[in-house]
C-alpha angles and dihedrals in degrees: 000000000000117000088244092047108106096175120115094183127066109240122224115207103228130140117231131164112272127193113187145173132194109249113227101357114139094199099043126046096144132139114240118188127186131109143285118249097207140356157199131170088255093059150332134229119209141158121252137149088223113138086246129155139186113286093020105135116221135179115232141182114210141176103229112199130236092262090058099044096034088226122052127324110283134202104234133175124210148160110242132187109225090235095177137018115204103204102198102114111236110228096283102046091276126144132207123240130190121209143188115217108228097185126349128174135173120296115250107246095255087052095058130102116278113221 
């Protein structure tokens, strides 16, 4: 692991539907959905265009893969701490946030993705 690495958890890029909402935030209560780029069961990074900033809690549902869980993808829900901000703007004006996952547990079955 590199001096500067904090992780604890190896990351698999993978990329899995996220829904997301800023936690305590009085402008901005608004739903985001898009998809994490690459997960652990310690975080998740991902692309928004949400007004987000480091130490900025949310609340998520995401579908963590196989290789995450060690049995099938599960929907879990969890509270999560914005930990970095990439500013290099994707393509479309969107920017990448890291995050580190406080508490998660398994969506309930009418919170999960439809499709």
């Amino acid at each position: 692991m590199k001096p500067s690495e904090r992780r604890q958890r190896a990351r698999v890029n993978h990329r899995t539907p996220l829904r997301f909402r800023a936690v305590g935030v009085a402008a901005d209560k608004t739903e985001h959905f898009t998809e994490a780029l690459n997960v652990s069961r310690g975080g998740f990074f991902f692309a928004s265009s949400a007004p987000l900033q480091v130490g900025m809690p949310i609340e998520a549902t995401i579908r963590m893969p196989a290789e995450v869980t060690g049995n099938g993808a599960q929907e879990m829900r969890c509270t999560a701490r914005v930990v970095h901000v990439r500013n290099e703007p994707y393509g479309d004006g969107r920017i990448g946030f890291g995050v580190e996952i406080e508490k998660y547990q398994t969506a309930a079955v009418q919170e999960r993705w439809m499709s």
